[in-house]
C-alpha positions, -999 to +999 in steps of 0.1 A: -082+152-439-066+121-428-038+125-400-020+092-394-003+081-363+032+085-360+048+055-363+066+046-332+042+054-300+059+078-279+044+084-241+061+117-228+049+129-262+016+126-254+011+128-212+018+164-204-002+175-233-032+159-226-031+164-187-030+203-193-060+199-214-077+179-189-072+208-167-077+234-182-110+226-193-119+215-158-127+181-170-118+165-135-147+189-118-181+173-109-201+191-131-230+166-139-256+182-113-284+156-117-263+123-117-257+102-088-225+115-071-196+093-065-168+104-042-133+095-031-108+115-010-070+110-014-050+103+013-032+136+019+003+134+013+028+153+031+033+188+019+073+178+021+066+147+004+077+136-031+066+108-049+074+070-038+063+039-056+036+035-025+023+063-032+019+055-071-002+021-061-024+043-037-031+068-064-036+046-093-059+029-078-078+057-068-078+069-101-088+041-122-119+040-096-130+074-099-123+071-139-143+043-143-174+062-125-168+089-141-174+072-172-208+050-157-218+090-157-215+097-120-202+132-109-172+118-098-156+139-074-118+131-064-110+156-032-075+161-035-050+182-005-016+181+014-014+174+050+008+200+066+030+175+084+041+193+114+076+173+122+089+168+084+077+200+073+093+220+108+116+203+105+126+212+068+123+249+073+146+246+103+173+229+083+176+260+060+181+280+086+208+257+100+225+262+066+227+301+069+240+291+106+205+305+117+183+289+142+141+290+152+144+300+184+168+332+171+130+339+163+089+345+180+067+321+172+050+342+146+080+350+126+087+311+117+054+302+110+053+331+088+089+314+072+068+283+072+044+297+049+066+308+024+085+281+022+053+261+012+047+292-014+076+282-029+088+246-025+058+230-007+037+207-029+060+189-057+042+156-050+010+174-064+031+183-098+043+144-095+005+129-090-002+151-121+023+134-142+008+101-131-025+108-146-043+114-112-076+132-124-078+150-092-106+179-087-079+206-084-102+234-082-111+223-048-076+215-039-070+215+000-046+221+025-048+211+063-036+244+075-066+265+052-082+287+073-114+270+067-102+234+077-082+249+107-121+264+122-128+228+119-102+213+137-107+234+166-144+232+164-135+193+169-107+198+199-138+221+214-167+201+215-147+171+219-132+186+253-168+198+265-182+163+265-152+152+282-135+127+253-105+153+255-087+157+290-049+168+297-032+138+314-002+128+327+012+098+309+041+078+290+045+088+253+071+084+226+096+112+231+119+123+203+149+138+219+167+158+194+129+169+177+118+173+214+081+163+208+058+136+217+055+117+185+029+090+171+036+051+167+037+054+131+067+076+136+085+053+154+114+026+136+124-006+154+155-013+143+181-044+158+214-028+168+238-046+193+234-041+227+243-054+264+227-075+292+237-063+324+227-084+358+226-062+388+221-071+428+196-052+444+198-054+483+170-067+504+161-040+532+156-050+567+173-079+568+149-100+549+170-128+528+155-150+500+143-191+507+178-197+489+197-175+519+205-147+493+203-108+507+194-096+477+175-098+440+190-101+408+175-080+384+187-078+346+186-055+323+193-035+289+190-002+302+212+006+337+208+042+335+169+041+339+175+026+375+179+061+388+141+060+385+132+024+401+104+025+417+095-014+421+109-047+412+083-073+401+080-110+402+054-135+391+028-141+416+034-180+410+074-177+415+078-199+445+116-181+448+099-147+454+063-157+473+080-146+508+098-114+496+063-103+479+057-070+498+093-063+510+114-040+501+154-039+483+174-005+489+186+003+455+221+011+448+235+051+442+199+061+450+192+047+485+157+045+471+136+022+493+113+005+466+087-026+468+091-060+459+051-064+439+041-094+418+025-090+387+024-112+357+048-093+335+072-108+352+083-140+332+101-171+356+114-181+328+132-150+318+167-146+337+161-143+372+123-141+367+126-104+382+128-076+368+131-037+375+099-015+371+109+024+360+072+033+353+084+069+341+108+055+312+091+018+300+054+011+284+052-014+303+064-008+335+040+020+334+010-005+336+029-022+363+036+007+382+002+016+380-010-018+391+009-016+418-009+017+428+014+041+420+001+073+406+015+085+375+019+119+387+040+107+414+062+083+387+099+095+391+111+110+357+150+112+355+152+128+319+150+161+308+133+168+270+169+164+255+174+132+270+198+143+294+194+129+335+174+157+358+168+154+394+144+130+406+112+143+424+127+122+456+158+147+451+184+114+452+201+113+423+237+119+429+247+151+413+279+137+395+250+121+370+225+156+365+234+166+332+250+136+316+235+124+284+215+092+286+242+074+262+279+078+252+281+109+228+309+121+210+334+097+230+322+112+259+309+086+289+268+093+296+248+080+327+252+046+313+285+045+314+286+058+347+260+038+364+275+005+355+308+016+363+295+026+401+277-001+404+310-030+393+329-005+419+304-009+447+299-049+440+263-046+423+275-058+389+275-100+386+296-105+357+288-125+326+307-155+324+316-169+289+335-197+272+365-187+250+367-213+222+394-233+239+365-236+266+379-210+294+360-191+313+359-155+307+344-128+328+326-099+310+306-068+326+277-078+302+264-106+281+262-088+242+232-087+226+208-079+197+185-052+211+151-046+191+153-003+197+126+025+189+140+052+164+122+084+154+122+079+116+125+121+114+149+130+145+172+095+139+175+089+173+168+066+200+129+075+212+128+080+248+093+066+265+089+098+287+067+111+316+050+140+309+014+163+305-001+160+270-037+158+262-057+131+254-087+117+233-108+093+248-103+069+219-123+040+235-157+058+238-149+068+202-142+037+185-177+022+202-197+033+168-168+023+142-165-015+162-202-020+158-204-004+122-176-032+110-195-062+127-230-049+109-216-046+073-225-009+076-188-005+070-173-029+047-136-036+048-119-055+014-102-074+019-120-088+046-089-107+060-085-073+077-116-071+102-096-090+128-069-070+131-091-038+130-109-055+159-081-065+176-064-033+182-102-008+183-111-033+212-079-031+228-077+013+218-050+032+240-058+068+249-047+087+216-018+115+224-028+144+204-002+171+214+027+180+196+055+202+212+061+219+179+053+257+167+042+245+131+003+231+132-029+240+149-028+251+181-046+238+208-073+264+219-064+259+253-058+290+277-042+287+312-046+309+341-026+315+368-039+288+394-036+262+368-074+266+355-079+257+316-103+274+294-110+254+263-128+276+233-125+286+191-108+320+198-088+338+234-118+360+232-144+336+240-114+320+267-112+351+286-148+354+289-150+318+306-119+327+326-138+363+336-125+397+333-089+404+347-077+368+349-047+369+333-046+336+306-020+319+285-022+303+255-011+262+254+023+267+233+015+229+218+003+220+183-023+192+177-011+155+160-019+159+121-035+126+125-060+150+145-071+169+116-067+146+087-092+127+107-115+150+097-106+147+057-135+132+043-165+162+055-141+192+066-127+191+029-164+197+020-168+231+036-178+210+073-194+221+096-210+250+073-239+230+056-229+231+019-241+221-012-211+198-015-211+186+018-250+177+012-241+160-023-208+142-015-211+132+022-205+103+031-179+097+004-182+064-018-149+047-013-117+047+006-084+034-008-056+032+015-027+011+024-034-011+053-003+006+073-029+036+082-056+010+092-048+026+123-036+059+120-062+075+095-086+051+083-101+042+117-098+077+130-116+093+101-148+065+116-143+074+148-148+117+136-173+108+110-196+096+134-186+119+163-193+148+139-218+143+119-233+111+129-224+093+100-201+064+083-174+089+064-176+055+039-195+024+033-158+006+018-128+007+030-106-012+003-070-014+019-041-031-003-005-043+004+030-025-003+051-023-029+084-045-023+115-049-041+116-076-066+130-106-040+102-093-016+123-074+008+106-043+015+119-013+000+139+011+023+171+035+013+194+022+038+193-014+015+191+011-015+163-009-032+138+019-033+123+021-072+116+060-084+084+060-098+094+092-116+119+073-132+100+042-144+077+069-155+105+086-178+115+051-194+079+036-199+055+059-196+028+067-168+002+044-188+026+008-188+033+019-144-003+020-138-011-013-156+017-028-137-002-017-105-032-027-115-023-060-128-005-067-098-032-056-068-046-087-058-065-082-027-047-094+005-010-095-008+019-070-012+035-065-051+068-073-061+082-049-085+093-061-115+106-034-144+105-065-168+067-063-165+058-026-166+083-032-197+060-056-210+027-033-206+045-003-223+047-029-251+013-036-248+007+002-250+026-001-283+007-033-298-027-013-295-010+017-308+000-003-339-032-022-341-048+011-345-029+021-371-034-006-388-072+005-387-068+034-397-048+022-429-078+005-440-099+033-433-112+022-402-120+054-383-143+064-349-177+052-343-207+072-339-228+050-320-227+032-282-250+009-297-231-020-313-235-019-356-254-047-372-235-069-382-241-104-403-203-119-405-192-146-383-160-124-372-176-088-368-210-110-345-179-130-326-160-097-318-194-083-304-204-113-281-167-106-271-171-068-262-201-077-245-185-104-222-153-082-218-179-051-204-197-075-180-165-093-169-150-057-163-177-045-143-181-079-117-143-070-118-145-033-106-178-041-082-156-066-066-124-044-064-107-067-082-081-045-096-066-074-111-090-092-128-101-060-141-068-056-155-065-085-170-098-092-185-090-057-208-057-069-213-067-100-227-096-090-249-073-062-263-044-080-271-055-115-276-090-109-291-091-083-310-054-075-319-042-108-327-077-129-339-101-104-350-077-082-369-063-115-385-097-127-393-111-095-410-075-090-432-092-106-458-123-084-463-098-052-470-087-075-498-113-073-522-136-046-531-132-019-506-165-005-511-184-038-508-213-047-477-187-070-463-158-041-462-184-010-451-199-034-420-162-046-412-153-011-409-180-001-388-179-027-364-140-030-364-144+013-356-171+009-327-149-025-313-116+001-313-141+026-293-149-001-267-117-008-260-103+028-258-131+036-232-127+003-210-089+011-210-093+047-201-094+041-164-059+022-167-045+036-194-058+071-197-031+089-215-025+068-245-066+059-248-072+097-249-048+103-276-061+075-298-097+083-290-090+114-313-067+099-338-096+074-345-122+108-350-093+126-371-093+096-395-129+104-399-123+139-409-133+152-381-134+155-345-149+140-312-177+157-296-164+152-263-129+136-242-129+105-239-123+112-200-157+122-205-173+093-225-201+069-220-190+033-207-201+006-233-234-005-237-235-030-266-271-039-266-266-067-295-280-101-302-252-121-321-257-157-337-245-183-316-232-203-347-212-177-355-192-173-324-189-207-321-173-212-352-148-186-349-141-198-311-136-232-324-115-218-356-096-197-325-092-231-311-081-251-339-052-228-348-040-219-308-036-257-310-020-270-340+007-239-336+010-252-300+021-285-316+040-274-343+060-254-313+060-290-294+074-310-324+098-284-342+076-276-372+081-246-388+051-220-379+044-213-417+044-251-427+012-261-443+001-294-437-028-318-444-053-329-418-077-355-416-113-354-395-132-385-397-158-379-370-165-341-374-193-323-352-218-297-366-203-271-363-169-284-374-185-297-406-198-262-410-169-247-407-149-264-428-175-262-461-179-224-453-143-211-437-116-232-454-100-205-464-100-187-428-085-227-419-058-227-443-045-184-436-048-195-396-044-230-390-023-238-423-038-267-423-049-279-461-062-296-477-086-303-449-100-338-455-132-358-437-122-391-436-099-415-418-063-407-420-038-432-442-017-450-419+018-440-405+035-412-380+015-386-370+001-358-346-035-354-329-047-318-326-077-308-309-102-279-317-133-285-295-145-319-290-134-326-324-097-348-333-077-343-359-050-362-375-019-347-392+003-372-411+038-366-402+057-390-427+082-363-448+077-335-423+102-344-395+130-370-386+102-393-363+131-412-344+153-383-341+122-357-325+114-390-304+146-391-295+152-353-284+117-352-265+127-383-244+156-362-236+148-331-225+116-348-207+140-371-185+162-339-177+133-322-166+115-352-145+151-355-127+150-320-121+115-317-109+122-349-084+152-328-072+133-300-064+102-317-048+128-331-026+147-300-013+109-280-010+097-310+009+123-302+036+116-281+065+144-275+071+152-256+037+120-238+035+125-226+070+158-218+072+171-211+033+166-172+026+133-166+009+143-156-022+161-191-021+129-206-014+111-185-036+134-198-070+130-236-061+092-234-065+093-211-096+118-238-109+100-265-100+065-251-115+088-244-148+103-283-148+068-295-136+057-274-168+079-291-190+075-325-178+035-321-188+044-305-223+068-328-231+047-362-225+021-344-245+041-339-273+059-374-271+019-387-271+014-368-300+045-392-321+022-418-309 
């Protein structure tokens, strides 16, 4: 029995139902035992995390990939988990408690981790629900989580054997301190933001006696930070700064300290940069750290003046005053901090040299400091200023590690798309800082690291096998610090395949295929999953790494909440559908460059959602149900042998498209078969057959191949579109009476395997051809689309003469134009159309007002040639394209294409009046 589509196409409708069946039937599972694997591993989200638009791209990607070789018959396996996110997710759990006026400390270490865990039994994991509702055909059987027990004996496994060839070592060193989360955090989890600031200039007093050339007793030294001088240890100057070359060695006396502290020279210093010296405080700056240790000073004897809250702690040297131990860094809460103070003391006692600025009458006025726009590090989680601090955390030796990765890139053994990107990977592996991989949080793994008494460490998987290192009777304790979840997602790609145990999966599906990521975790994940997939198991964890842009707001600023231009995907999602989103994303992923959102076009894909929707009804009307075959029909009409050839150009097109992760082109080579080929020509051209006879050769072989081109294009879609595709894939079998064997999730990718008559395709192309153009013109000259008119052809080629005596009819529905005459055209107005190398005339006498359309296209074509001028002109300028806001920028050059446009269409169309 016949069931016909509803009319209007209606996604949420249709997407939850067919995900749960997808499911529950396991139909994401590689379950294809003697095919070729194929394998891609999600990034893991955050546990915390919900869905964001980035994470939409990433995932769509991902899943037209593993789709599309799921469908080539590969036992696709998609490894899909949650990272456990130490900070966010701590950090969550902890703000519960705040709102029952509870605290973590208020409990042992055990009890919170156990709240931990039932928080993520009950809240943790929405953005798995949310991936769902895009359409992500995940492996959720295997679903992981970095905190399982079996991934957690991996990590440590990897902190072990790492530490026993000595790439893991506990040092002293400068890292990015969170003071209100009160843990060492990553780069990625620092936020520079611009805030205004101060420039304070300070005199520090040359000891001894010693004066500059210039007869000065002391250095000027500026700076944004007068609090951190409680922990000078140096002031530099450029070894070529002939005002400094006799001081070099020296010492100044700094103020409220007394600290006697060297004068070194060292290139950081800039001459051109204020006074050209500047203060070293190698226990709160990146850089001064270098210096400092430049300039041989230890780092375990680098002065640290802050405690872990950011509040100012006795020196080592002991000669800090004690009015400033315990003030906060800053001002807080209208309360004066060690800022505050120290510029105060320092104006008192004569240190301070005043900025002097001009009033706008042009008086001088005297200011403590000069303002300023400060570029400042903010924890994106804690909020606050990061402080770089001093202290012991342990460390991977990340430039032994990055050795294999480095040369792996420069083979080709690892490919990286685009490859725009090697440099910058180069760049920063060459140049690889030890990686900081403690955390000071209770939430994560713990570092297997055991402590004795006299300061011995015993590194090993469990405090059993610790205490048998340390010996009987040595008393041990446990390292209270948590390892970076950068650490163990490193490790994604074989631990999530039962690593280091030798399984089946591990043996099928390692390496994986692919990886898909956003180039902002070049660093953080994608180069530290090569640097533990060769550590570990001696191997590339991926031949490709394919790495695309962000997603930005539609004038290209770069989506953030404080500008409240962030785009739900949830909610595009709701209004469109999950199908039109990930055609957007697709369409719009061309290799090297970030996407601009625009609603108006995921809009425009939900209506081409609804044109194929249609067009299959419109099949199914004329009986036009599922194919039974991969193997294209036989078929001897022009239009079913043309739509063939098309199919078969459309598969190979699509498949140099996907080989060449060109997510674009892929897109759009489906997109423009489906709408333009088969929806709007081939569906036009076979109207007639359903005409006549229904049961006649003509109708049956339409049928069949009109059935088996639907199929094709419902299985090329699928990887893009996989909701609607799977709904129509049995709507097409229903019209049949019957069912589908299999999903289409599950389907075989086309393989036409058909020989189709050149003549015939090119007539229909040049047909095609004929009609795109004289509507183009009619457009052009103000004609109305249905007008019929006569043409003339007095040189026609062979295949236009062919056409003509056999398809008149198909020229006269399409083209409108008849009577169709070969022969020279009688003289008088008229229009050239082309189809092909062949000219046609179209007398226009009694059609249109000649003068009056002359008239109107000379018109609009001077407005626009005026315009386009203009806007050369202003784009021409430097001085506007430097200066002018972008998005300013960006609308002169889409209005000067549009005019540039016009100016071309509108000289064509005057040349057609002749």
């Amino acid at each position: 029995m016949n069931k016909e589509l509803p009319t209007t196409f209606d996604p949420a409708q249709i997407e939850a139902r067919w995900y749960s069946h997808w499911e529950d039937k396991g139909l994401f599972r590689p379950e294809r035992p003697d095919a070729e694997p194929f394998t891609i591993v999600n990034p893991p989200p955050n546990v915390t995390g919900s869905l964001h638009i980035g994470h939409a791209l990433d995932n769509t990607l991902q899943d037209i990939v593993i789709r599309y070789e799921r469908l080539k018959g590969k036992d696709a396996l998609w490894v899909v988990g949650t990272d456990h996110a130490g900070i966010a997710t701590q950090m969550v759990v902890e703000r519960q408690l705040e709102e029952r006026q509870d605290k973590r400390t208020n409990y042992s270490r055990e009890e919170f981790i156990d709240k931990v865990w039932t928080w993520k039994a009950e809240s943790g994991g929405q953005i798995t629900r949310q991936l769902r509702r895009l359409g992500c055909s995940m492996d959720w059987s295997r679903e992981q989580f970095t905190m399982d027990e079996h991934f957690t004996k991996a990590v440590l496994k990897v902190f072990v054997d790492l530490y026993n060839d000595g790439l893991i070592y506990r040092d002293k060193r400068l890292v990015n301190w969170d003071p209100k989360l009160k843990t060492a955090i990553s780069d990625l989890e620092v936020e520079q933001q611009t805030i205004p600031g101060h420039f304070w200039h300070f005199k520090y007093p040359l000891a001894d006696g010693v004066t500059l050339d210039d007869g000065r007793d002391y250095i000027e030294v500026a700076t944004t930070r007068p609090e951190t001088m409680l922990a000078d240890m140096a002031v530099a100057v450029h070894p070529d700064d002939d005002r400094y070359k006799s001081v070099v060695g020296k010492h100044v006396v700094l103020p409220i300290t007394g600290r006697r502290i060297p004068i070194v020279a060292d290139e950081h210093a800039d001459p051109e940069l204020g006074s050209g010296a500047v203060k070293i405080t190698p226990g709160h700056d990146f850089n001064d750290f270098e210096v400092g240790k430049r300039a041989g000073i230890a780092p375990a004897d680098m002065l640290n003046m802050l405690d872990g809250e950011a509040n100012v702690c006795q020196t080592a040297d002991g000669l800090v005053p004690d009015e400033y131990l315990g003030l906060h860094r800053f001002q807080s809460d209208g309360v004066d901090g060690a800022r505050e103070l120290v510029v105060q003391r320092l104006k008192e006692q004569g240190y301070l040299i005043p900025h002097v600025a001009k009033t706008k009458k042009g008086e001088e006025v005297e200011h403590d400091a000069e303002p300023r726009q400060i570029a400042t590090p903010f924890g994106d989680r804690g909020g606050v200023v990061i402080e770089p601090w001093l202290t012991d955390q342990w460390y991977v030796n990340a430039e032994e590690l990055a050795k294999q990765p480095i040369a792996a890139v420069k083979s080709g053994e690892i490919e990286i798309v685009p490859k725009t990107w090697e440099k910058t990977f180069f760049n920063w592996m060459e140049n690889i800082q030890p990686w900081c991989v403690s955390r000071q949080l209770w939430w994560g793994h713990r570092i297997p690291a055991w402590y004795a008494e006299d300061g011995s460490v015993y590194v090993a998987m469990t405090e059993e096998e610790a205490q048998a290192q340390a010996g009987d009777g040595v008393a041990l304790t446990r390292d209270n610090d948590v390892l970076d979840t950068w650490f163990s997602s490193a490790l994604w790609p074989f631990a999530t395949l039962g690593w280091p145990e030798d399984t089946a999966l591990l043996e099928k599906h390692y390496p994986n295929d692919l990886l898909i990521s956003g180039f902002d975790i070049l660093f953080f994940w994608d180069a530290r999953m090569m640097m533990a997939g060769y550590y570990n198991t001696d191997k590339a964890p991926w031949p490709r790494l394919y790495l695309h842009g962000l997603v930005r707001a539609a004038d290209g600023a770069k989506m953030s909440k404080s500008k409240g231009n962030v785009v739900d995907p949830l909610g595009l999602i709701d209004q469109y559908g999950a199908d039109a989103l990930r055609f957007f994303m697709a369409a719009m992923e061309s290799q090297g460059r970030d996407i601009k959102m625009d609603e108006k076009r995921v809009e425009g894909y939900r209506n081409f959602a609804t044109k194929l929707w249609n067009a299959t009804r419109f099949c199914q009307s004329n009986g036009i149900g599922a194919s039974d075959t991969i193997k294209a029909p036989e078929a001897r009409l022009a239009a079913n042998q043309w739509i063939i050839g098309e199919v078969q150009q459309t598969v190979e097109a699509l498949d140099t498209a996907m080989a060449d992760l060109r997510f674009d082109a892929a897109a759009n080579t489906i997109y423009q078969f489906t709408w333009s080929r088969f929806c709007d020509w081939y569906l036009e051209l076979i109207k007639p057959v359903f005409a006549g006879d229904a049961d006649s050769p003509a109708a049956v072989e339409t049928r069949a191949v009109a059935g088996w081109a639907l199929d094709q294009i419902l299985v090329m879609l699928h990887p893009f579109m996989p909701f609607i595709t799977e709904e129509l894939w049995h709507a097409q079998a229903t019209n049949n009476g019957g069912d589908r064997p299999y999903e289409l999730i599950l389907a075989k990718w086309p393989d036409p395997r058909a020989e189709v008559s050149k003549e015939a395709t090119d007539a229909i192309d040049w047909v095609i051809d004929l009609t795109t153009n004289v509507r183009s013109a009619k457009n052009e000259l103000g004609i109305a689309p249905g007008a019929k008119l006569a043409a003339f052809i007095a040189n026609p080629s062979d295949v236009a003469s062919r056409t003509i005596e056999r398809s008149s009819a198909a020229i006269e529905r399409l083209a409108r134009l008849t009577p169709v005459t070969v022969g020279e055209a009688p003289a008088g107005p008229a229009m050239q159309v082309t189809a092909g190398s062949d000219v046609f005339v179209v007398p226009l006498e009694g059609v249109i007002d000649i003068d009056a359309e002359r008239a109107r296209l000379q018109k609009a074509l001077e407005a626009s040639q005026k315009e386009a001028k203009s806007l050369e002109g202003r784009l021409s300028n430097a001085n506007f394209v430097e200066r002018a806001k972008p998005e300013a920028v960006e609308k002169a050059r889409e209005d000067h294409a549009h005019h540039s446009g016009e100016v071309e269409r509108l000289t064509a169309a005057l040349a057609r009046l002749g």
